[in-house]
N, C-alpha and C positions, 0 to 999 in steps of 0.2 A: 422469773422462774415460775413454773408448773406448777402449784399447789397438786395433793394424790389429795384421794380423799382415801377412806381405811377398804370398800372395795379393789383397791386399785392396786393399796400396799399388799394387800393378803395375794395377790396373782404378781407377785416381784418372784422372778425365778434368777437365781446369779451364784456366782462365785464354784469355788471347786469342794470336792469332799476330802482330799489331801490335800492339809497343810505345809506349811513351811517344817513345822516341830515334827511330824510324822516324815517326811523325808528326809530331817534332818537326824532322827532317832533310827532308820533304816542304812541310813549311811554307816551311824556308827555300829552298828549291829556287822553290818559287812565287814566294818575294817577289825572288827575283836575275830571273828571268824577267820580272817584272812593271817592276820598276827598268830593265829593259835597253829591254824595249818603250817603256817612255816617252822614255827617252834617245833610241831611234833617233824615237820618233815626232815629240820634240822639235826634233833636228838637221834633220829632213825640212820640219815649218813653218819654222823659218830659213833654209833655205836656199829653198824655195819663195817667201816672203817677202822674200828678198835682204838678211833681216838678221844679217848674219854680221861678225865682229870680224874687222880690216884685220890682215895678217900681218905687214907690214914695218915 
């Protein structure tokens, strides 16, 4: 193997600037967003609907 000398290591260009953890924390950000949409879009046909559970 190649020995670098520290000129050699300082011009090393590599890797990405997205993570595994940052895609992995966008994802869940989508699916709470996505969960939430449906809850409200849900609420919105029941109550348009006038099928909602009696409170007393």
């Amino acid at each position: 193997m190649k020995s670098v000398d520290g000129f050699e290591l300082d011009s090393v260009v590599g890797g990405d600037s997205i993570s595994g953890t940052v895609i992995n924390a966008f994802t869940n950000v989508i699916k709470v967003l996505m969960d939430a949409g449906r809850s409200v879009g849900s609420a919105i046909r029941r109550v348009a609907e006038g099928n909602l559970c009696p409170l007393d």
